[in-house]
C-alpha positions as CSV (number, residue, x, y, z in Angstrom):
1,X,-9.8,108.0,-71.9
2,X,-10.2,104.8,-70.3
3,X,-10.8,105.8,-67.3
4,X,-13.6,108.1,-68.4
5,X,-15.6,105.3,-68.7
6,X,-14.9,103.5,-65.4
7,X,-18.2,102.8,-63.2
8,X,-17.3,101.9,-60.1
9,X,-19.4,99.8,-57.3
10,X,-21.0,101.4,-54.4
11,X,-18.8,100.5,-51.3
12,X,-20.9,100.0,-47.9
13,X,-19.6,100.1,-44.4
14,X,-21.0,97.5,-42.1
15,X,-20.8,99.7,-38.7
16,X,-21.0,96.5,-36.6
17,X,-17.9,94.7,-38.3
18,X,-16.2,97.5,-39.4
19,X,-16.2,96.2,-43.1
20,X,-16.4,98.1,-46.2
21,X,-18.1,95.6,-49.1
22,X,-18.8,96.5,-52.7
23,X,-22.7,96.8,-53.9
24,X,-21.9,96.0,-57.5
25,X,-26.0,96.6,-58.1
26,X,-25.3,99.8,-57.7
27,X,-22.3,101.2,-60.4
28,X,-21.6,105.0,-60.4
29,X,-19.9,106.7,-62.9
30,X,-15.8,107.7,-61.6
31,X,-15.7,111.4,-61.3
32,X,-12.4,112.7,-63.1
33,X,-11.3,116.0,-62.2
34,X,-9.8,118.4,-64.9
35,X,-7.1,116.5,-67.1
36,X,-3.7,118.2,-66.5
37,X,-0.3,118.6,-68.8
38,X,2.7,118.7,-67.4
39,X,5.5,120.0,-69.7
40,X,9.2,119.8,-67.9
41,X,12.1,122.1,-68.8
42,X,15.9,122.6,-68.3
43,X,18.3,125.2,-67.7
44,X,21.6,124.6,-69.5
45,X,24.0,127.2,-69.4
46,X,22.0,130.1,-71.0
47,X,19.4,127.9,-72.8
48,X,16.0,126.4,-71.7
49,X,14.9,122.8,-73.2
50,X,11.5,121.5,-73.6
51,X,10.9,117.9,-72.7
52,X,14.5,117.1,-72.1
53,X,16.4,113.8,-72.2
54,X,17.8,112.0,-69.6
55,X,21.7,112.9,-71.3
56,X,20.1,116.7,-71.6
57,X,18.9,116.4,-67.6
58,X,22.6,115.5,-66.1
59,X,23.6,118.2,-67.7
60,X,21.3,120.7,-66.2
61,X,21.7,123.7,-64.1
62,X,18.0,123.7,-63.2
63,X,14.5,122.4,-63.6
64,X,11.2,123.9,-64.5
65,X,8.2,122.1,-64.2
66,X,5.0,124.4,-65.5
67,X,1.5,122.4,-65.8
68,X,-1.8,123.5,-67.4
69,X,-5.1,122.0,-66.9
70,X,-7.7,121.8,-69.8
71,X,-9.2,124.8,-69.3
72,X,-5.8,126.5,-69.9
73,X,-5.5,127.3,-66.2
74,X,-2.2,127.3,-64.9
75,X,-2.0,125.0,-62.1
76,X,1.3,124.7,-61.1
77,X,4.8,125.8,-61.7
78,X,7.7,124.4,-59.8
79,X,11.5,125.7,-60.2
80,X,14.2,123.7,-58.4
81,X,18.0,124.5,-59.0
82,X,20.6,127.0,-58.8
83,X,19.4,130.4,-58.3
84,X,18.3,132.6,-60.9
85,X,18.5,130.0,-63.9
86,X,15.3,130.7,-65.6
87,X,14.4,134.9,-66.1
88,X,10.8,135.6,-65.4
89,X,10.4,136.2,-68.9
90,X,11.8,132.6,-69.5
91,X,8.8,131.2,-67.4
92,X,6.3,133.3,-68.7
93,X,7.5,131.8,-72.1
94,X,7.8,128.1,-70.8
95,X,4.1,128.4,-69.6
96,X,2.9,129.5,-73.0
97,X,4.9,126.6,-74.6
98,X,3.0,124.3,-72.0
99,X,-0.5,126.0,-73.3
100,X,0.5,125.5,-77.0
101,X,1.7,121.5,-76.1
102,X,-1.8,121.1,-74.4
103,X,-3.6,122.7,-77.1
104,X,-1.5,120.2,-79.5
105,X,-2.4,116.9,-77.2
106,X,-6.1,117.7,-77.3
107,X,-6.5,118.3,-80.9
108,X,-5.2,114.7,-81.0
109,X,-6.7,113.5,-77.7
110,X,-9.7,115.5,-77.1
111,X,-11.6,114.8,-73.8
112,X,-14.6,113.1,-75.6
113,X,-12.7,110.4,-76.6
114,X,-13.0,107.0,-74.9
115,X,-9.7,105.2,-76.2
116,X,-6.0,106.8,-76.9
């Protein structure tokens, strides 16, 4: 990750100008947060698609949106659309498909790595 590697200058307010300047003699590391994975999900008549196309979204009777972060924490899952188009048991399984699509990013992409 790029960004993982970003130091970034000190910034100092001057309180009688009101100005904020960079100290670039003094670089701190960025501090990232935990990496999250969002995985996004239809509802088409009775079935539920993974990662779906634009073509496959028109034609949608609902969205899912379920995200993990890299500890395997669920962080979020947002449902928008008509009614009762996903079952619980349909959500319980799209957030263990967004587990098992994190778990397949990071074996490719693991955190220590600086680059893509």
């Amino acid at each position: 990750m790029a960004l993982a590697s970003t130091r970034l200058p000190a910034a100092r307010l001057d309180e009688a100008t009101g100005l904020v300047t960079a100290d670039y003699g003094r670089l701190a590391p960025l501090r990232l947060g935990p990496r999250l994975f969002p995985l996004s999900f239809v509802g088409v008549d009775a079935h539920v698609l993974a990662d779906p196309s634009d073509a496959e979204e028109s034609l949608c009777d609902s969205r899912l949106l379920v995200v993990v972060d890299d500890q395997g924490g669920l962080v979020n899952v947002w449902k928008r659309g008509g009614g009762s188009a996903f079952s619980r048991a349909q959500i319980r399984r799209c957030v263990e498909m967004t587990e098992a699509h994190r778990a397949s990013l990071e074996a490719v992409w693991p955190a220590s790595s600086s680059t893509l």
